[in-house]
C-alpha positions as CSV (number, residue, x, y, z in Angstrom):
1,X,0.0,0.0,0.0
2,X,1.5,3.4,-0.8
3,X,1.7,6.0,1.6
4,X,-0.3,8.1,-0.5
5,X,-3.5,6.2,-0.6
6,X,-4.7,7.4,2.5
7,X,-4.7,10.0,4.9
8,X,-1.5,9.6,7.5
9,X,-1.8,9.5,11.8
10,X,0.7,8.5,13.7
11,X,-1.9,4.8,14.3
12,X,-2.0,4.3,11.2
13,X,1.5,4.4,10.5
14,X,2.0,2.1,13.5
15,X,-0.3,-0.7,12.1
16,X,1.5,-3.9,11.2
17,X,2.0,-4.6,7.0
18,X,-0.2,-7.4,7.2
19,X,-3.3,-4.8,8.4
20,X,-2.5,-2.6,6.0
21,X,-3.3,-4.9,3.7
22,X,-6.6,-4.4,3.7
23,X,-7.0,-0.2,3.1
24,X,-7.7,0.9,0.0
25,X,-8.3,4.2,-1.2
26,X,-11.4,6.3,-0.4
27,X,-11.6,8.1,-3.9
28,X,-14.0,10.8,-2.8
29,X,-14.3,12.2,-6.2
30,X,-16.1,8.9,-7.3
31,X,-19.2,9.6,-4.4
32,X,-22.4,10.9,-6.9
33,X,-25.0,13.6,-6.1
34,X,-27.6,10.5,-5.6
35,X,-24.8,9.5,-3.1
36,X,-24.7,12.8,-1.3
37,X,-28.4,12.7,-1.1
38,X,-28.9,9.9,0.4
39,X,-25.8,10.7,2.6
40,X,-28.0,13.6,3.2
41,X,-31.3,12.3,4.0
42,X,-30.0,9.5,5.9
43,X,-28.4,12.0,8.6
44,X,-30.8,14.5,8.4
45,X,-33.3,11.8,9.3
46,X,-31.1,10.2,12.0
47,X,-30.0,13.6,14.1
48,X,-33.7,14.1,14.2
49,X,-34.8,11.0,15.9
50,X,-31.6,10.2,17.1
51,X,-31.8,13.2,19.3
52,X,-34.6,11.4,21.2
53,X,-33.7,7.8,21.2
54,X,-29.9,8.1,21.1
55,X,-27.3,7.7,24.2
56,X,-26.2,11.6,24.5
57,X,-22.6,10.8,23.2
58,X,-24.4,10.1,19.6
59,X,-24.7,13.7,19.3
60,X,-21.8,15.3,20.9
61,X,-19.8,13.5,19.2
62,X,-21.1,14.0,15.9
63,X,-20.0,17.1,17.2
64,X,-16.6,16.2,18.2
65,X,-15.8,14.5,15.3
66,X,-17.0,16.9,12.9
67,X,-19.0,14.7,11.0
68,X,-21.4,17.1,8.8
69,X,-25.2,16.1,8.1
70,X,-24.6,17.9,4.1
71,X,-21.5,16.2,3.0
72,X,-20.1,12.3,3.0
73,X,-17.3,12.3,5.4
74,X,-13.9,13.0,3.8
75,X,-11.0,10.1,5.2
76,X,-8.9,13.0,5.1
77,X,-10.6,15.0,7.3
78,X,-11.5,12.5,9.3
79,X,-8.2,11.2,10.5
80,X,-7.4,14.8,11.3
81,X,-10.3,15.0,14.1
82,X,-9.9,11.2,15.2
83,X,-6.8,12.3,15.8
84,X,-7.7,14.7,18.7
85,X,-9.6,11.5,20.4
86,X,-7.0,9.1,19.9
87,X,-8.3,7.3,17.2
88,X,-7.9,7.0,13.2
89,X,-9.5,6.0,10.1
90,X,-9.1,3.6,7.4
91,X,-11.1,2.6,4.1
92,X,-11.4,-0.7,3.5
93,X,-13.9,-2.9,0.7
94,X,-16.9,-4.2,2.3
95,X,-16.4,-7.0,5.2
96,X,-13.1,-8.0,6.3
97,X,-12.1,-11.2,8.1
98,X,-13.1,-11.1,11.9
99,X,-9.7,-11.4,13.4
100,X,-8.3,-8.1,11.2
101,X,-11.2,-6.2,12.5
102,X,-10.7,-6.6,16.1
103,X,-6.9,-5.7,15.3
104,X,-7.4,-2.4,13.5
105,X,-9.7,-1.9,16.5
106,X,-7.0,-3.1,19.6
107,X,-5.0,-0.1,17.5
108,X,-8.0,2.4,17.9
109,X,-8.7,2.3,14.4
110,X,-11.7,2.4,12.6
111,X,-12.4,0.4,9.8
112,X,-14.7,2.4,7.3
113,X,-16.4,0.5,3.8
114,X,-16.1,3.5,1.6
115,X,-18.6,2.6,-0.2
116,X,-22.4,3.6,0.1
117,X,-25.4,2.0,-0.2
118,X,-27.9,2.5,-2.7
119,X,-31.2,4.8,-2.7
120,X,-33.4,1.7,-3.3
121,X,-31.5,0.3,0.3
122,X,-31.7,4.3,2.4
123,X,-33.5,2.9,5.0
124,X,-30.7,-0.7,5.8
125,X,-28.0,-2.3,4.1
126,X,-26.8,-5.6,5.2
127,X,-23.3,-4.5,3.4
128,X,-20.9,-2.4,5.1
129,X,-20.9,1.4,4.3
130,X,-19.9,4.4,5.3
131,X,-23.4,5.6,6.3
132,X,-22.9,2.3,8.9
133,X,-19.5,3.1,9.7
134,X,-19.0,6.5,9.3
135,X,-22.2,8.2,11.1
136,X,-23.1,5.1,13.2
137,X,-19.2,4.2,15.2
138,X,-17.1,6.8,15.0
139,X,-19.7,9.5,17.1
140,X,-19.7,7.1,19.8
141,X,-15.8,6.7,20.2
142,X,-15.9,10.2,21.8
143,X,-17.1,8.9,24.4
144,X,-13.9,7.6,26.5
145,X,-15.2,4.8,28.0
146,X,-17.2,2.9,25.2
147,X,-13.5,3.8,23.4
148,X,-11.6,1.8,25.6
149,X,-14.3,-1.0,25.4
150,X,-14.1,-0.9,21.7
151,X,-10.2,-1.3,21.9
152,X,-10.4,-3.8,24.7
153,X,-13.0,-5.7,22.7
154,X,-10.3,-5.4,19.5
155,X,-7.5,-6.4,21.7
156,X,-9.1,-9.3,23.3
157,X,-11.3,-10.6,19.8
158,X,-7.8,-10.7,17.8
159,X,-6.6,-13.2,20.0
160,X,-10.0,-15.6,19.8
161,X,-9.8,-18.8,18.1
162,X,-11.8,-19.5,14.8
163,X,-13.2,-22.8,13.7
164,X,-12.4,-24.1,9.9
165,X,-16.2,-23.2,9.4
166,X,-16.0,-19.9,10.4
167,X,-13.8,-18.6,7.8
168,X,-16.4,-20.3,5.4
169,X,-19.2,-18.0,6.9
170,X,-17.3,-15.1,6.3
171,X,-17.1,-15.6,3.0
172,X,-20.3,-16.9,2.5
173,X,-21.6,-13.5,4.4
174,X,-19.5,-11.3,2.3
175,X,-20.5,-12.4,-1.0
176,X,-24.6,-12.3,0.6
177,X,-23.7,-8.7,1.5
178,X,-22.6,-7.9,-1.6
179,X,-25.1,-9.7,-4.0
180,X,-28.3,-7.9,-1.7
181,X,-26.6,-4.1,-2.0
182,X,-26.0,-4.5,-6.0
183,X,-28.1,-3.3,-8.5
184,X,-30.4,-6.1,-10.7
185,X,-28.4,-9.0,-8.7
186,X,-29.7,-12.3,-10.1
187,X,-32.4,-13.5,-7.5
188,X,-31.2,-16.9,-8.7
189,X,-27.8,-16.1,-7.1
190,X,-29.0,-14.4,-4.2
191,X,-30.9,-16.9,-3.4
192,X,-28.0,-19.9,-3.6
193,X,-25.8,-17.3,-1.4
194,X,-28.5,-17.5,1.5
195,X,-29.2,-21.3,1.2
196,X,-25.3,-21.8,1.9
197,X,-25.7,-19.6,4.8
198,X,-28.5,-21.2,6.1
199,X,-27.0,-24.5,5.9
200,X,-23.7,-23.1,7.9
201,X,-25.8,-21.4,10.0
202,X,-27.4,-24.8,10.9
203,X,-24.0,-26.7,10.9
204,X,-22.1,-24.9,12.7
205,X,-21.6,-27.3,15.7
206,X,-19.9,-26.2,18.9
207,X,-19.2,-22.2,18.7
208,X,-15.8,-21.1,18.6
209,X,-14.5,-18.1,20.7
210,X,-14.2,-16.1,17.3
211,X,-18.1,-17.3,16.5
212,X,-19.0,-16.6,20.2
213,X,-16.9,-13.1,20.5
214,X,-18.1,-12.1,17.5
215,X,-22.3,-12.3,18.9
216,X,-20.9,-10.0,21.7
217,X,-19.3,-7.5,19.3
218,X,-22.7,-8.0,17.1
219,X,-25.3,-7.3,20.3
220,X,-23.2,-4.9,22.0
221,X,-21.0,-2.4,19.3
222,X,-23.8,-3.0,16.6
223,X,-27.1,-3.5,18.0
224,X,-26.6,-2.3,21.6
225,X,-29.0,-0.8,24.1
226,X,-28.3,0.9,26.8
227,X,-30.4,2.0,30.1
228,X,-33.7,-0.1,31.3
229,X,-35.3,-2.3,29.8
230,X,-38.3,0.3,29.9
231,X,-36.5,3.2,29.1
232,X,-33.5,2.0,26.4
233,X,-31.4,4.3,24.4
234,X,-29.4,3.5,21.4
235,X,-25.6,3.4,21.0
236,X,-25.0,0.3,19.0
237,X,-23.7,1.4,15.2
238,X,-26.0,-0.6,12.9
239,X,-28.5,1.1,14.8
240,X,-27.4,4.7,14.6
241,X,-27.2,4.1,10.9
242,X,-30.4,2.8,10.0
243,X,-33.3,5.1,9.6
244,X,-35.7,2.1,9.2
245,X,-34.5,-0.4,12.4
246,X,-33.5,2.5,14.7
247,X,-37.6,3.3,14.9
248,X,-38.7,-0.5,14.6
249,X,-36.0,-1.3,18.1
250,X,-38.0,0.8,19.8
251,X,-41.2,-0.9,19.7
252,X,-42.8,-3.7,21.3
253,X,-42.4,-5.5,18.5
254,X,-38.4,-5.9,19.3
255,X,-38.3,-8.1,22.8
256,X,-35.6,-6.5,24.7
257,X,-33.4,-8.5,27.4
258,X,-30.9,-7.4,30.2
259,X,-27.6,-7.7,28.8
260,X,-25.2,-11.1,29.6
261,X,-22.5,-13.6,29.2
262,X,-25.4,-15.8,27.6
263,X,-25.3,-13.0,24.2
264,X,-22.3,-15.3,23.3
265,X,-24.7,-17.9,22.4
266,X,-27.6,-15.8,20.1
267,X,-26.7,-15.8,16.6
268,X,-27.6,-13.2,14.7
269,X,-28.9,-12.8,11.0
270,X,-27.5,-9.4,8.6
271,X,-30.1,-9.7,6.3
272,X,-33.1,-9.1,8.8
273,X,-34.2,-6.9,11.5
274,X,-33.1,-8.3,14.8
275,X,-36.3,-10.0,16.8
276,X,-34.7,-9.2,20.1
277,X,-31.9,-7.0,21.4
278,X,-30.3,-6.6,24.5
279,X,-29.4,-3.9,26.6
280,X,-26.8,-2.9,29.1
281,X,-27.2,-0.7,31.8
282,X,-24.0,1.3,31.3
283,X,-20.8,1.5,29.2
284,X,-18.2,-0.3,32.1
285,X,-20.9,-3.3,32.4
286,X,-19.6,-4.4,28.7
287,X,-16.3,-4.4,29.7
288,X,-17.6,-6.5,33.1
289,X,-19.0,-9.3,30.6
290,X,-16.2,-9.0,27.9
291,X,-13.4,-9.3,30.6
292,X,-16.3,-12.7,31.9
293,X,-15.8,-13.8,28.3
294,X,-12.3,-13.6,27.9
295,X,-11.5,-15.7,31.3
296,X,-13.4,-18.7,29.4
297,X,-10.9,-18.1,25.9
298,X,-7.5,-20.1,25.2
299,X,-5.4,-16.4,25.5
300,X,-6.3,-17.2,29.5
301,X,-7.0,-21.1,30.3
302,X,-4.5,-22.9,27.8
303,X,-4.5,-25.9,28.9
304,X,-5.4,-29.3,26.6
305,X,-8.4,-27.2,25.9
306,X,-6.7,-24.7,24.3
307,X,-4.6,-26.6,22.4
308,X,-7.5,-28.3,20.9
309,X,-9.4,-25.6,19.7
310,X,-6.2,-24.7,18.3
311,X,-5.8,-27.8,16.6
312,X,-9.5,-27.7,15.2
313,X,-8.9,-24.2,13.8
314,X,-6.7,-25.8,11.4
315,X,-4.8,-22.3,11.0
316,X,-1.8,-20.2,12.6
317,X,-1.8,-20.0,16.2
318,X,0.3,-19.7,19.3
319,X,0.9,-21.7,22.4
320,X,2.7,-20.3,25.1
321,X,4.1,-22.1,28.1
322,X,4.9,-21.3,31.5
323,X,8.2,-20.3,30.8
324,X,7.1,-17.5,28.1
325,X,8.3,-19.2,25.4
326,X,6.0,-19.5,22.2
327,X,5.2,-21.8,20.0
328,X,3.5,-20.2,16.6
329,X,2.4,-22.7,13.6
330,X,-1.1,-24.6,12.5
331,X,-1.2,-27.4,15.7
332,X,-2.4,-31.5,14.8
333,X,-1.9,-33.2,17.6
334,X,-1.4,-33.2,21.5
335,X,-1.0,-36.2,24.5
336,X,-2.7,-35.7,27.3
337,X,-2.2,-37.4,30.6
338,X,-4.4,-37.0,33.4
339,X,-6.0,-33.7,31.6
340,X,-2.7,-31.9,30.8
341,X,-0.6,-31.7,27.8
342,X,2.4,-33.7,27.8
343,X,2.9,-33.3,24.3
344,X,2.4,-30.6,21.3
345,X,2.8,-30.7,17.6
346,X,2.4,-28.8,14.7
347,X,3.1,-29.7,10.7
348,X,4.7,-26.9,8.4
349,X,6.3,-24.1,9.3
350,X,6.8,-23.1,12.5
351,X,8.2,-20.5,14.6
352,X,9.6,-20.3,18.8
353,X,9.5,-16.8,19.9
354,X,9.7,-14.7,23.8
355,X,7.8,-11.8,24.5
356,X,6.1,-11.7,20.9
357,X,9.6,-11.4,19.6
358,X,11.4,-14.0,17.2
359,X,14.0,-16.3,18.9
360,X,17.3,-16.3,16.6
361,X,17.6,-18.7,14.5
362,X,14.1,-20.5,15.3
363,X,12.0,-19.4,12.7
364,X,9.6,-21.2,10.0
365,X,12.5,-21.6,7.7
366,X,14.5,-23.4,10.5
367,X,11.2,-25.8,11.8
368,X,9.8,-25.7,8.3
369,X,8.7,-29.2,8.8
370,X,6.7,-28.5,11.6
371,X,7.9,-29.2,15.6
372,X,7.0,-30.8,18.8
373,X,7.7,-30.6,21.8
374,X,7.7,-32.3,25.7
375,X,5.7,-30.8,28.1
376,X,5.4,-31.4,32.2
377,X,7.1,-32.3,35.3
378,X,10.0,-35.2,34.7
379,X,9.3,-38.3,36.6
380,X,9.5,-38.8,40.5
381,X,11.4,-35.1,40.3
382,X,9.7,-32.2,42.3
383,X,12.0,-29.3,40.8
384,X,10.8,-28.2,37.3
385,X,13.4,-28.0,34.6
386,X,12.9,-24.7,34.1
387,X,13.1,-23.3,37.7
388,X,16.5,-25.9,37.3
389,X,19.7,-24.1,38.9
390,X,23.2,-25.0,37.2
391,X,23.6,-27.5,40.0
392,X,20.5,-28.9,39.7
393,X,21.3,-29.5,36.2
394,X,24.3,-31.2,37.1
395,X,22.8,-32.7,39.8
396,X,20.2,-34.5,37.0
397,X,23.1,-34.5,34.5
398,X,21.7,-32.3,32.2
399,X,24.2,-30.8,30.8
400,X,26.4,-29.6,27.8
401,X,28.0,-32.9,25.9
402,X,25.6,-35.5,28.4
403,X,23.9,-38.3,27.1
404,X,20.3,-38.4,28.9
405,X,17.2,-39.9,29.0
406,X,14.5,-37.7,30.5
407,X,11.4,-39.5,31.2
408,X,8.5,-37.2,31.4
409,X,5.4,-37.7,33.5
410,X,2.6,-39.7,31.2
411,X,5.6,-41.4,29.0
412,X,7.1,-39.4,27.5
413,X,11.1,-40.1,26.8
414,X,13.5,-38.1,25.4
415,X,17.2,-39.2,25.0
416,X,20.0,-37.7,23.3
417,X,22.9,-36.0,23.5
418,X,22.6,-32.3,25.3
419,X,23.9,-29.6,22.8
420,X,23.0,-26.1,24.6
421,X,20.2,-24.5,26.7
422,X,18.3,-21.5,26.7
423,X,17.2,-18.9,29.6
424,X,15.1,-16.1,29.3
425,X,15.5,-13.1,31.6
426,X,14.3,-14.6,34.7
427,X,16.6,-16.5,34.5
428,X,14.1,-20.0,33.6
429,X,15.1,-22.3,31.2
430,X,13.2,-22.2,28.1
431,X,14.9,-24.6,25.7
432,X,17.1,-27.4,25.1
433,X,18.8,-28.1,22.1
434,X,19.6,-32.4,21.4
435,X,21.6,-34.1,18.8
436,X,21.6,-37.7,18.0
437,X,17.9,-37.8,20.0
438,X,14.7,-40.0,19.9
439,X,11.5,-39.0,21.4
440,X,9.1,-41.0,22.2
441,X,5.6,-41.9,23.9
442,X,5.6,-45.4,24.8
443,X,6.2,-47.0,21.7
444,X,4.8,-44.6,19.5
445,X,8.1,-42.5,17.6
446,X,7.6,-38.6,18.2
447,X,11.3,-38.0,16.9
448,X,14.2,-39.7,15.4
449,X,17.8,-38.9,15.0
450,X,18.3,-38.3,11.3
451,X,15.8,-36.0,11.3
452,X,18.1,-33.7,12.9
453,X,18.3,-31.5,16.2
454,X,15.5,-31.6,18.7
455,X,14.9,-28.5,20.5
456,X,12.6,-28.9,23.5
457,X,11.0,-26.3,24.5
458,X,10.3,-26.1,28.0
459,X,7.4,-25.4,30.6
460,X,5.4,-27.4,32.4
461,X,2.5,-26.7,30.8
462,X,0.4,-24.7,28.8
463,X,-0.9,-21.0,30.1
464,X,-1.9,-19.7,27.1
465,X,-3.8,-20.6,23.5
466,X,-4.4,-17.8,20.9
467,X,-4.8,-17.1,17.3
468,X,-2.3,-15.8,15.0
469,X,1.3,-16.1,15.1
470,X,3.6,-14.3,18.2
471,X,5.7,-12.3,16.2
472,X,3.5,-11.6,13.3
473,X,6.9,-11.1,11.2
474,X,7.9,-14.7,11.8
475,X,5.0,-15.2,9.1
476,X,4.3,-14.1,5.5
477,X,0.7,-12.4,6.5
478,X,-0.1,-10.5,3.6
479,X,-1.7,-13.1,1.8
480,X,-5.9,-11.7,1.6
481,X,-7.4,-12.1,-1.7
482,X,-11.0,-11.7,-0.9
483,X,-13.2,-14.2,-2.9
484,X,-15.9,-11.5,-3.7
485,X,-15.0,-7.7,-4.5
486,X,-17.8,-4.9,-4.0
487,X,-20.3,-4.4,-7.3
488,X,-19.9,-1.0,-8.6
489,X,-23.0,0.2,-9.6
490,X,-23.7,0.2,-13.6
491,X,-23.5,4.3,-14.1
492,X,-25.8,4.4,-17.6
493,X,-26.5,7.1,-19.5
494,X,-29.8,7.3,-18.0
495,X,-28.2,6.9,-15.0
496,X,-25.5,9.7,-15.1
497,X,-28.1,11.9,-16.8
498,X,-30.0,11.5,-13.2
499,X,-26.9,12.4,-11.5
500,X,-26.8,15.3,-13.0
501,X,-30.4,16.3,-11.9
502,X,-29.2,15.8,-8.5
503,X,-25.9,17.9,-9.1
504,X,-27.7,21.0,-10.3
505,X,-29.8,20.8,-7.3
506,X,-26.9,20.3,-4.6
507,X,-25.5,23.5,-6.5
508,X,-28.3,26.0,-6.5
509,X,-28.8,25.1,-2.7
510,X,-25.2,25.2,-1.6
511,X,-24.6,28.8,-3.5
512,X,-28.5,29.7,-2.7
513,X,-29.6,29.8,-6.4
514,X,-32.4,30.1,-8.2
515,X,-33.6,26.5,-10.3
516,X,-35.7,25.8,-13.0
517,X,-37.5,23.5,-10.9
518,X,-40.3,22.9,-13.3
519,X,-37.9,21.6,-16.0
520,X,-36.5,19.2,-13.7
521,X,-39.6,18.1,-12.5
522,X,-40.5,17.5,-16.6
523,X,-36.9,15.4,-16.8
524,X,-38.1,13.3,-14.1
525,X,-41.6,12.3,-14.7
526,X,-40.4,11.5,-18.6
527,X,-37.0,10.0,-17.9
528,X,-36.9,8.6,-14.2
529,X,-40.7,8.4,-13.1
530,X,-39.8,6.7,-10.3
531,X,-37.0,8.7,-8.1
532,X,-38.6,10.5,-5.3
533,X,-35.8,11.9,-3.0
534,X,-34.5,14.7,-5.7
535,X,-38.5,16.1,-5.7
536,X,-38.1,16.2,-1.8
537,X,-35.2,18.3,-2.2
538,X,-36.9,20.2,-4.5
539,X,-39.3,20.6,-2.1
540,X,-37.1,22.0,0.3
541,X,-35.0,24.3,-1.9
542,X,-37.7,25.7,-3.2
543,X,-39.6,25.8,0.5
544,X,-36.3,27.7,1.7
545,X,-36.7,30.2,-1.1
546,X,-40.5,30.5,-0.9
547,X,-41.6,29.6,-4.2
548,X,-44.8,28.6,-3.5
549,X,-46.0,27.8,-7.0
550,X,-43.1,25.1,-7.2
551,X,-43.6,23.9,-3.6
552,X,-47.2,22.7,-4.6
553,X,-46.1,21.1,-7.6
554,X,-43.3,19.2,-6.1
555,X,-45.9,18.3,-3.2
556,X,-48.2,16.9,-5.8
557,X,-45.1,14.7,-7.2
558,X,-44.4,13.2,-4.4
559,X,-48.3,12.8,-3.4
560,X,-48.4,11.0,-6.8
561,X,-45.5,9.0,-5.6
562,X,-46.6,7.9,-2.0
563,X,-49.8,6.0,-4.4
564,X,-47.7,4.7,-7.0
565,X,-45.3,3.5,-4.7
566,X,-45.9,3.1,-1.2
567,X,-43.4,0.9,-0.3
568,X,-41.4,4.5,0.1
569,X,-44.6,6.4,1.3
570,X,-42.7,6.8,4.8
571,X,-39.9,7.8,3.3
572,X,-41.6,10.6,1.4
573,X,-43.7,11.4,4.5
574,X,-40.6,11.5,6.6
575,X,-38.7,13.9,4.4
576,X,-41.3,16.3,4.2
577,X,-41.3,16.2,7.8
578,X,-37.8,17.3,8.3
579,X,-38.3,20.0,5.4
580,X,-41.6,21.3,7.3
């Protein structure tokens, strides 16, 4: 990504390469005048209900961010304002995978799809947009304490562990997203998309933390509630942003429910209005549940449970034992004995690291065939190897030029010839390096001589289980190809010709001009009989410049409209509400 893409702060210039993957320019020259409108109407709409429904940072800091109801937000400016809050700014293209979007978050920034959604979707889009992003997250981040939540929640969600499945969903989501915001998209398609996820939905089997994480992030940062149950206000972003479900989520018809642990366990569908949302009774009560959450994830237990999910992921994570050190690569097996891990593998490349840093010379290119390693107490001996003094090593003859046999507890045996040892700054042994050696577990072989030198990593057992590598530079990262890109919409003739319309109007009201509204009016009933939202702002240019002959005749219009089609009656109703 060059620098010149996109709008530099000092967080976004800390972001790791393989985050930066994903930011794309904003290209604000490309956003229409049927794009500003609905920008426009969307905002105009929302500040005025919002102002009653909303938590009371929704306002202020659309204040504070300098977010303006007339004009789609600039990444430019943006990032300047963030700024002064701690925070930053990114485009991106539609959905990106979970695990990146809780990082840019643990770095306070926001991930913004650039792109906006079309007229015919004003009221929701299940895709990404800036609408979503821009008007519905970043107003609330001025508020300091759902801030830190949000980068809590992105610190602590990076970590959690995805199934093979969940990666599927993604996918399968993104494309759905995509195919329901485009113009003419083939039902046929559409309709193939939703089956698949239906039929992950309903085979999903036991939740991983990134599935279970990402129903919190979904109830609480998206559709959250907060207050009483009685007396709710709104802070979640897909809430904020949508005209249609920020009226609809606060009737009866939506069952609210105190806010818990047990979220983890709703799944949620894009495509719909949510049946039920929950609400919280204050912004440090997420963090009370999301720091509940987190004591239940692999970053905090470990153990053989953690090294399972691992394993099940069937991608790039890390193990750390109690020593520090860390083990980083895709995990396939582990021996257990009596519920702890006397044993870890991993197949491919694979990387030892301290302290999220790299050791030397133990990177995937040196363990590119994958590693294992002992784990546990040795046999009949209380001292720990790594709390081992050098005369306790002596003592037990492990030392440089010995041959040994250690024999772990639970079977494991490890004999060779003693090459080196490690110690990290507390002075605790964290690895042993073997020549000439054979592992094994009973009579199962782990490891044999010729295939070179065994380094054994040492603890006792495992504290920690997390996804993604240590030292994220001990992997090549920067591998995202999406399988679905946004669809552009098809500008026409017809289409740009409307545009136009649209752009004459935005002129004469931001330089306070006269129109020939009644030729427009013409253009549209003969050309684009269907449009509505340019008569409303016909309406209210000519209502600010008292024109009463064309105020009637745009009133009749849309009157004409509301029968013809009154799927967008409200809509029509609504904006001549705002212009009244």
């Amino acid at each position: 990504m060059k620098t010149q893409d996109y709008e530099s702060n000092p967080l976004i210039n800390r972001l790791p390469e393989h985050l930066k993957q994903f930011i794309k320019p904003q290209h604000y020259d490309d956003y229409t005048a049927i794009n500003q409108a609905v920008w426009r109407y969307v905002m105009r709409k929302n500040v005025s209900y919002l102002s009653k429904v909303a938590h009371a940072s929704y306002l202020e800091g659309l204040k504070q961010t300098g977010i303006s109801i007339n004009d789609i937000p600039n990444m430019y400016g943006m990032n300047r304002i963030l700024k002064e809050i701690g925070w930053a700014a990114v485009a991106v293209d539609g959905f990106i995978p979970p695990n990146a979007f809780m990082e840019f978050q643990a770095y306070k920034v926001l991930v913004i799809a650039s792109d906006i959604r079309q007229l015919e979707h004003i009221e929701y889009t299940p895709a990404p947009d800036i609408i979503h992003e821009g008007a519905g997250h970043a107003p609330i981040i001025a508020n300091p304490e759902y801030a830190e939540y949000l980068r809590r929640f992105g610190e602590i969600g990076c970590k959690a562990i995805s199934s093979a499945r969940d990666y599927e969903m993604y996918e399968a989501i993104r494309l759905l997203s995509i195919l329901k915001e485009a113009e003419d998209a083939d039902p046929t398609a559409i309709a193939a998309v939703e089956k698949r996820v239906d039929d992950l939905q309903s085979n999903m089997g036991k939740l991983s933390e990134m599935a279970q994480i990402r129903n919190l992030h979904w109830w609480t940062v998206e559709y959250g509630l907060i207050g009483t149950l009685e007396n709710p206000k709104i802070y979640g972003a897909g809430l904020l942003s949508s005209i249609g479900e920020s009226a609809w989520c606060m009737t009866d018809a939506v069952k609210k429910i105190p806010y818990n642990i047990n979220a983890a366990q709703q799944n949620f569908d894009i495509t719909k209005p949510q049946p039920q949302l929950y609400v919280t009774p204050d912004f440090a009560y997420l963090s009370m549940v999301l720091e509940e959450f987190a004591n239940n994830m692999g970053i905090r237990k470990g153990g053989i449970e953690g090294a399972e999910k691992l394993i099940e992921s069937n991608a790039i994570g890390t193990i750390e034992l109690t020593t520090g050190i860390q083990i980083s690569g895709k995990f396939t097996n582990v021996i257990a004995f009596e519920g702890k891990p006397i044993y870890i593998q991993s197949e491919g490349p694979t990387a030892l690291a301290y302290r999220e840093k790299e050791l030397v010379g133990h990177g995937k290119d040196y363990h590119a065939a994958g590693y294992g390693t002992a784990l546990g107490n040795l046999k009949g001996v209380n001292l720990a190897i790594e709390n081992m003094s050098p005369k306790d090593l002596n003592a037990y003859s492990i030392s440089e030029g010995e041959n040994v046999s250690l024999e772990f507890e639970g079977g494991i045996r490890v004999a060779g010839e003693i090459i080196t040892g490690m110690r990290n700054l507390h002075g605790k042994i964290i690895l042993i390096s073997f020549k000439n050696c054979t592992v094994t577990h009973f009579d199962t072989v782990l490891f044999q001589p010729e295939w070179g030198i065994y380094d054994m990593a040492i603890g006792t057992q495992i504290v920690s289980a997390y996804s993604g590598p240590a030292d994220y530079n001990s992997f090549d990262l920067i591998t995202h190809v999406p399988s679905s890109k946004t669809i552009k919409s098809d500008r026409t003739p017809k289409k740009k010709a409307l545009e136009q319309l649209y752009q004459q109007v935005r002129d004469a009201r931001d330089s306070n001009q006269k129109i020939d509204t009644q030729a427009i009016l013409n253009d549209l009933d003969q050309n684009h009989p269907s449009d509505w939202l340019l008569t409303l702002e016909l309406l209210e240019l000519n209502t600010i410049q008292n024109n009463n002959e064309m105020i009637e005749k745009a009133k009749q219009r849309l009157t004409n409209l509301t029968t013809q089609r009154p799927k967008v009656a409200h809509l029509i109703s609504n904006g001549i509400e705002l212009i009244n």
